[in-house]
C-alpha positions in Angstrom: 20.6 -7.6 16.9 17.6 -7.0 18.9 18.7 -9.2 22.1 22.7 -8.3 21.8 21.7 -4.7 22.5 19.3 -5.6 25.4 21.9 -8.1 26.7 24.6 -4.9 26.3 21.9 -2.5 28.1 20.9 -4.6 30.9 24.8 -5.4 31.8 25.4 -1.6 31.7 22.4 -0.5 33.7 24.0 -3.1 36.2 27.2 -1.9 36.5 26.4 1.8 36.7 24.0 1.1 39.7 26.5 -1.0 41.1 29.3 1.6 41.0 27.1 3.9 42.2 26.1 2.0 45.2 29.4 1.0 45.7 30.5 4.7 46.4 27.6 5.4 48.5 28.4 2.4 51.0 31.8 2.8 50.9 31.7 6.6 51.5 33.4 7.7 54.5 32.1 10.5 56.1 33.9 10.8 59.6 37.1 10.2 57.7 37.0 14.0 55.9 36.0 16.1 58.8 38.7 17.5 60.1 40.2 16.9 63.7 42.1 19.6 64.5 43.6 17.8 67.6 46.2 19.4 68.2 45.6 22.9 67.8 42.2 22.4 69.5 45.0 21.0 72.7 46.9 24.2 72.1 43.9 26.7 71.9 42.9 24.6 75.4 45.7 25.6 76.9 45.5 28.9 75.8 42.3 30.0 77.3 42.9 28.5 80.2 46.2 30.8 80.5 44.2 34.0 80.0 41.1 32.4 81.2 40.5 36.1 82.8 40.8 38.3 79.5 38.5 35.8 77.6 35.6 35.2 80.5 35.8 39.3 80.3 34.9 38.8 76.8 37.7 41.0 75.4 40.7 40.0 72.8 39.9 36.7 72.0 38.7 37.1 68.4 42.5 38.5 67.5 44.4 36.4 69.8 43.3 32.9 69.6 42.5 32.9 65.5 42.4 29.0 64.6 41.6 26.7 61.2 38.1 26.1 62.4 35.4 27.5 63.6 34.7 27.4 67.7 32.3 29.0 70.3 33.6 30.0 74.4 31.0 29.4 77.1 31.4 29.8 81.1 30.5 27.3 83.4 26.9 28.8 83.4 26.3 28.4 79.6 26.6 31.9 78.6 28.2 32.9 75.8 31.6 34.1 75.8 33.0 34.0 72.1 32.1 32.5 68.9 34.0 33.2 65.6 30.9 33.2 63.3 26.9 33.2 63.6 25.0 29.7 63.0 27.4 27.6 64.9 26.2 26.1 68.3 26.2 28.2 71.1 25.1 25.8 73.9 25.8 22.4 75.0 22.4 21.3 73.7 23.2 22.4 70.3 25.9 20.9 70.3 25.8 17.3 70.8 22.5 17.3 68.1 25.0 18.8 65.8 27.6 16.1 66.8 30.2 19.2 67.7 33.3 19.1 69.9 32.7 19.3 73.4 36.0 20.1 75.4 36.3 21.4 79.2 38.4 23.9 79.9 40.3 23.8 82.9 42.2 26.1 85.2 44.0 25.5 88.4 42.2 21.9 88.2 38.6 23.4 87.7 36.2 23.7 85.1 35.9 27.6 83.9 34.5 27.0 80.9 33.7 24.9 77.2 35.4 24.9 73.6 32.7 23.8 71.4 33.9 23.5 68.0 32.2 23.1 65.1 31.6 20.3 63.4 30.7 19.8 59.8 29.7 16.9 59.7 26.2 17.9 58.1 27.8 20.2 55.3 29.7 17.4 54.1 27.0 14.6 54.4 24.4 16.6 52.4 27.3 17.3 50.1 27.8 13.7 49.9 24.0 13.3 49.1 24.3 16.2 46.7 26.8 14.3 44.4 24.8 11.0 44.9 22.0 12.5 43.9 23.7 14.0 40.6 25.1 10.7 40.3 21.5 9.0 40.3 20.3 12.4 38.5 23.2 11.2 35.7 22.7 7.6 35.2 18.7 8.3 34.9 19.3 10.9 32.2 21.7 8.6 30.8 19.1 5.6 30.6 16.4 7.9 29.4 18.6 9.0 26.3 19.3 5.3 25.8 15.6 4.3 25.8 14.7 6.8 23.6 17.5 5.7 20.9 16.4 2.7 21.2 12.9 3.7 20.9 13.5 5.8 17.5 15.8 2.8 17.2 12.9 0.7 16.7 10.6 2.9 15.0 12.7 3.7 12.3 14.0 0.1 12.0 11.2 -2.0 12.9 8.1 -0.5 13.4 8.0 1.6 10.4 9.6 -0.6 7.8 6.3 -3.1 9.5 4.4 -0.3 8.8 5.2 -1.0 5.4 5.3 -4.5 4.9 1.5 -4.5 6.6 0.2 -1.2 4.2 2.3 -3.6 1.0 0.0 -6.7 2.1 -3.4 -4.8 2.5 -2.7 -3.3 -1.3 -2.1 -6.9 -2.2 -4.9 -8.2 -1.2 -6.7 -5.4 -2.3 -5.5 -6.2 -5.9 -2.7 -3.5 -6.4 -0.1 -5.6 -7.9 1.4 -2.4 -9.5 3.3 -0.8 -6.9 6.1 -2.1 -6.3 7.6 -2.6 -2.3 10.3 0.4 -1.4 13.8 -2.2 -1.1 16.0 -1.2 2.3 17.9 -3.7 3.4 18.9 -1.7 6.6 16.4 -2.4 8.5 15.4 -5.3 9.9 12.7 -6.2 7.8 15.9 -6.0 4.8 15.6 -9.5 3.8 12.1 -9.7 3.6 11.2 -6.6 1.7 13.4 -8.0 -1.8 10.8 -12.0 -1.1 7.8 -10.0 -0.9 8.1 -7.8 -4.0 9.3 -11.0 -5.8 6.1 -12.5 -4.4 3.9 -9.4 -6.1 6.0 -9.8 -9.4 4.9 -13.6 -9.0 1.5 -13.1 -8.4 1.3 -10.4 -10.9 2.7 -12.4 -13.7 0.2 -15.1 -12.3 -2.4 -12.7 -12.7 -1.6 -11.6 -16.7 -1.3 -15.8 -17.3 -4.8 -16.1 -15.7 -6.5 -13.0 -17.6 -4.6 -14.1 -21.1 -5.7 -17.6 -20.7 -9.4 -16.4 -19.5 -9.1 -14.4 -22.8 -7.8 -16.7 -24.8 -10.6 -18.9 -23.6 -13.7 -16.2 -24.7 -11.9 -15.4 -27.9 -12.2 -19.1 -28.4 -15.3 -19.5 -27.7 -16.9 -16.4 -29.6 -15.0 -17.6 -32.7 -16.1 -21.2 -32.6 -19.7 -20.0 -32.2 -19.8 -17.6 -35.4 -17.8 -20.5 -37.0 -20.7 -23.3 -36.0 -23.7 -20.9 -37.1 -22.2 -20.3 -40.5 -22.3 -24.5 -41.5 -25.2 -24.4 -39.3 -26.6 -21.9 -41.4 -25.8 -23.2 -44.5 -27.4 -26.8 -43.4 -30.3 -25.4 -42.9 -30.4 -23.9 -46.2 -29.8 -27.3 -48.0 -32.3 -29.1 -46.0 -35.2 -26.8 -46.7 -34.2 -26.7 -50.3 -34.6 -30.6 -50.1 -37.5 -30.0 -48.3 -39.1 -28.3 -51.4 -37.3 -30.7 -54.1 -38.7 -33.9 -52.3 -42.0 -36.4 -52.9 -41.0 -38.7 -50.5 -42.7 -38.2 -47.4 -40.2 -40.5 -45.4 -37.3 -38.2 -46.7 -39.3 -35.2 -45.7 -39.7 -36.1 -42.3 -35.9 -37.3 -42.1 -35.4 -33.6 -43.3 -37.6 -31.9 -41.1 -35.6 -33.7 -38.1 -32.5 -32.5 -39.1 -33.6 -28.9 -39.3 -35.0 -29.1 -36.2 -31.9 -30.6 -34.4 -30.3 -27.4 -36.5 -32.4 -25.4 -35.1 -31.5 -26.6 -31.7 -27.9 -26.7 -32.5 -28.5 -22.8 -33.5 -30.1 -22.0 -30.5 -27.5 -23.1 -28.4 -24.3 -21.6 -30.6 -26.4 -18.3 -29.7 -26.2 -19.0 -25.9 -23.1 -19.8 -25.7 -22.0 -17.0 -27.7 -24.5 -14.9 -25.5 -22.5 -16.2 -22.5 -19.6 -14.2 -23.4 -21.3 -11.5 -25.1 -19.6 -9.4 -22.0 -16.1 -9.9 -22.7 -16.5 -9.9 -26.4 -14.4 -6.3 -26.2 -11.1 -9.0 -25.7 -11.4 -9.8 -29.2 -8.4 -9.9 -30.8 -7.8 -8.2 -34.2 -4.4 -8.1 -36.4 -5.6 -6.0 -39.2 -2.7 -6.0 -42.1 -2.9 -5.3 -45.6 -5.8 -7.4 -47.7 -6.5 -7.7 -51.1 -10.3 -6.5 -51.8 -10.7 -9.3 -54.0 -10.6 -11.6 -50.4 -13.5 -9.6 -50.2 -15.6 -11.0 -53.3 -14.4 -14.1 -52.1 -16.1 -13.6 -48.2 -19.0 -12.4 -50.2 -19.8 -15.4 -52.2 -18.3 -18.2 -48.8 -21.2 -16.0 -46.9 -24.2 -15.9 -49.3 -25.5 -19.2 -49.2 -29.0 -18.7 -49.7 -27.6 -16.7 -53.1 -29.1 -13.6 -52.4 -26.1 -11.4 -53.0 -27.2 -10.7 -57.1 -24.5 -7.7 -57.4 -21.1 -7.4 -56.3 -19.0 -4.8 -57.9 -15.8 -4.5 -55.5 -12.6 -2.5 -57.2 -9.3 -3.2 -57.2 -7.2 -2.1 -54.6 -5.3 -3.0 -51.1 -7.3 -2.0 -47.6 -6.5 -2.7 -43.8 -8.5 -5.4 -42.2 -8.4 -8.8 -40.9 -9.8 -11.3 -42.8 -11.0 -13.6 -40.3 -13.3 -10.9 -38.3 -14.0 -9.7 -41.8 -16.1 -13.0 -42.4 -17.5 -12.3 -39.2 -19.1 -8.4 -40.3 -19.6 -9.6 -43.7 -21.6 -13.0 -42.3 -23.6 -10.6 -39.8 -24.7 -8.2 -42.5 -25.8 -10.9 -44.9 -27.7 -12.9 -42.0 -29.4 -9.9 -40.5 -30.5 -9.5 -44.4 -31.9 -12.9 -44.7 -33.7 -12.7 -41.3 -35.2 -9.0 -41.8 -35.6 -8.1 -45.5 -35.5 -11.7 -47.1 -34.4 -9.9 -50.7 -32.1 -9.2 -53.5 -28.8 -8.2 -52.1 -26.3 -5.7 -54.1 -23.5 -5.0 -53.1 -21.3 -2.0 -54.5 -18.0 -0.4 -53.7 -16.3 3.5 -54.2 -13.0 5.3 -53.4 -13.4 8.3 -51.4 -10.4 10.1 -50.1 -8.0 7.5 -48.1 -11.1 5.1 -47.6 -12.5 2.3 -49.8 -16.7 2.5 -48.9 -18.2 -1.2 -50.0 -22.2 -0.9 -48.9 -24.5 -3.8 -49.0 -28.5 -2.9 -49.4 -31.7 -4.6 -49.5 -35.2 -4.2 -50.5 -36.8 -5.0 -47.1 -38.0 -1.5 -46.0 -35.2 -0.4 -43.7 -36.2 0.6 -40.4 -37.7 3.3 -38.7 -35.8 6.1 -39.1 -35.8 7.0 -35.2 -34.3 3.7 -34.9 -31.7 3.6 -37.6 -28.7 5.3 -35.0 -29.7 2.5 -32.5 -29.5 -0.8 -34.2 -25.4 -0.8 -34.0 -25.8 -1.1 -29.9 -25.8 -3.6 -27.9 -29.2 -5.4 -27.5 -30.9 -2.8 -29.6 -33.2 -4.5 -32.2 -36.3 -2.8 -34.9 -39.5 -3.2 -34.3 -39.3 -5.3 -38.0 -37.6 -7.6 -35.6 -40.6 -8.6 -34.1 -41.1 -12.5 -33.7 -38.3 -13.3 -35.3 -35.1 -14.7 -33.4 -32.0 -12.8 -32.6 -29.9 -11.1 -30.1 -29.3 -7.4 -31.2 -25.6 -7.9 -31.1 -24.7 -8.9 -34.6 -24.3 -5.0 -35.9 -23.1 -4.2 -32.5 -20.0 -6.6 -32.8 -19.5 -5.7 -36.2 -19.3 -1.8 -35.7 -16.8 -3.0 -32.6 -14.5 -5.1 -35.4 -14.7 -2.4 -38.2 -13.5 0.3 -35.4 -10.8 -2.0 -34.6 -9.4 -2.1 -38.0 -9.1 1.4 -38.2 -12.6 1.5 -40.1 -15.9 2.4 -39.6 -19.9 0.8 -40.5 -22.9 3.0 -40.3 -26.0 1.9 -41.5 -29.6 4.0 -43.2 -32.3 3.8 -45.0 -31.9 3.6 -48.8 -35.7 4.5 -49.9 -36.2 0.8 -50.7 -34.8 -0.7 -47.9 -31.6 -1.2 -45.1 -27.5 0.0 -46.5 -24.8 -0.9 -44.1 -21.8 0.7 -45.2 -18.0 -0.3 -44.6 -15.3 2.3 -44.7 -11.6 1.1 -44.9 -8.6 1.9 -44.5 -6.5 1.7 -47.7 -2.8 0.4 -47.4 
């Protein structure tokens, strides 16, 4: 569309200079100024009849009224008549002005001159006059061509650019939100509809990669609680063995295994540590649960059998039990590892919540501690020298709140309570 209209302008800015042109060149100036041949022959003959009256300088103006304008001299060059200032008034003037020179003759002598006046240069500057407005015309005409075509342009070309290049630097900046303004009217039209389907692609492209990326950490985190639980309980049974054992080859076959489960341990942590970051992409589906799962979580977690008391009621609460194992594994762990006693667990109804709290007899912690042990990294100093994280409480709080729940933890006089609140159904 572009071209076509330059082709169209360029053909029109041709033919207007070439008409114009063409009336300049063919513009005929002689052919308009007026002759007057006749009655300049009959004014001749006039004068030269009352050659006397007129070289007196008397009557002429009334008598010898013609179409055009003349002057009278005498042989000497003096001025006889003329009928109106600014005409020439000698023979000099006259032939720069390109006036009519004519003798006038009596008895076969020169008297005197008719010059009459030629206007020759009235018409040529009006001749330039109306090529000038001509030019004047077509240039003004151009101009207001140009500058449709420049707004033209703008609107259709370099705006809707404007666009497309602001639409790619938000791209590649990482806004895949805003969508690109569709107008197929410009020239960019067809574009505009390829490069919003290309954000849509790339967006979509973006949720597949961040789901999958999810999917990924979610997998991992839950593989690592589910190794250190076996884990866990493998090391339980070995040093039981351990204890039960004379055999000294056995013991030693034993005290390999525990250390490859120590090893194995370690590096469940790590891994787990890894994505200790994203662990907020955790998915939960909390839905109705029968407490009694709960008994059941209990007794799967407690392998070392120090859970001695576990009174949970009757009733329906909102949670999900696979991140349920999860708190409920991290609670009685973190016992193990800190208080190494008798667990009880007991449960009440208060209000809409069912409150299950687990206690020990290890000492608690300090009590300036006890609001920090639920963040992330944030251990006791009874933690000292022995192995951990700080993030077992922290992602256990994070699962509980998820739920619709809550865990807080204190001192109970005797030693560490971390208390559940649910939601019942």
């Amino acid at each position: 569309m572009k071209t076509r209209f330059i082709i169209v302008y360029a053909v029109f800015f041709m033919l207007m200079s070439s008409v114009i042109c063409g009336i300049v060149l063919s513009a005929d100036h002689e052919s308009r100024i007026p002759q007057h041949t006749t009655e300049i022959n009959r004014l001749l003959v006039l004068l030269a009849d009352d050659w006397d009256t007129v070289s007196s300088g008397t009557g002429a103006k009334k008598k010898y009224d013609a179409d055009f304008d003349y002057a009278i001299i005498d042989i000497e060059g003096d001025l006889l008549y003329t009928t109106r200032h600014g005409i020439s008034e000698t023979i000099s003037a006259a032939t720069s002005h390109y006036d009519i020179i004519r003798d006038i003759e009596k008895d076969g002598e020169i008297v005197g001159r008719l010059i009459v006046y030629n206007p020759y240069e009235s018409i040529k500057q009006e001749d330039d006059r109306n090529t000038a407005y001509m030019i004047g015309g077509m240039s003004l005409l151009m101009l207001i061509i140009s500058l449709g075509y420049f707004i033209y342009l703008k609107k259709r070309v370099v705006e809707p650019f404007g666009k497309l290049k602001g639409f790619a630097g938000k791209i590649a900046a990482g806004d895949l939100e805003t969508p690109l303004e569709m107008d197929r009217g410009n020239i960019f039209g067809a574009f505009t509809e390829s490069f919003d389907i290309m954000r849509e692609e790339l967006k979509a492209s973006r949720l597949r990669e961040e789901a999958a990326v999810k999917s990924r950490k979610e997998m991992i985190a839950e593989l690592s609680h589910d190794i250190k639980t076996p884990v866990a309980s493998i090391k339980a049974m070995v040093d039981f063995l351990e204890l039960t054992t004379e055999d000294e080859g056995k013991k030693e076959t034993l005290a390999s295994i525990n250390s490859k489960a120590d090893r194995i341990d370690k590096l469940v942590s790590n891994l787990f540590h890894a994505t200790l970051e994203e662990l907020e992409q955790l998915e939960v589906n909390a839905d109705e649960l029968p407490s009694r799962e709960l008994t059941d979580i209990i007794c799967e977690s407690d392998h070392l059998k120090k859970v001695v008391k576990a009174d949970i009621k009757d009733c329906v609460i909102v949670a999900d039990r696979l991140r349920l194992e999860q708190i409920v594994g991290n609670i009685i762990s973190n016992s193990y590892k800190y208080a190494d006693t008798d667990i009880t667990v007991v449960s009440r109804f208060e209000g809409e919540s069912f409150i299950v709290e687990f206690s020990d007899k290890g000492g608690g912690v300090s009590e300036t501690e006890i609001e920090l042990v639920t963040e992330k990294f944030r251990r006791g100093t009874n933690a000292e020298g022995k192995e951990g994280s700080g993030i077992g409480l922290y992602i256990s709080k994070y699962l509980m709140e998820r739920m619709g729940g809550e865990l807080t933890c204190r001192n109970n006089g005797e030693g560490f309570t971390a208390e559940l609140r649910f939601v019942l159904a």
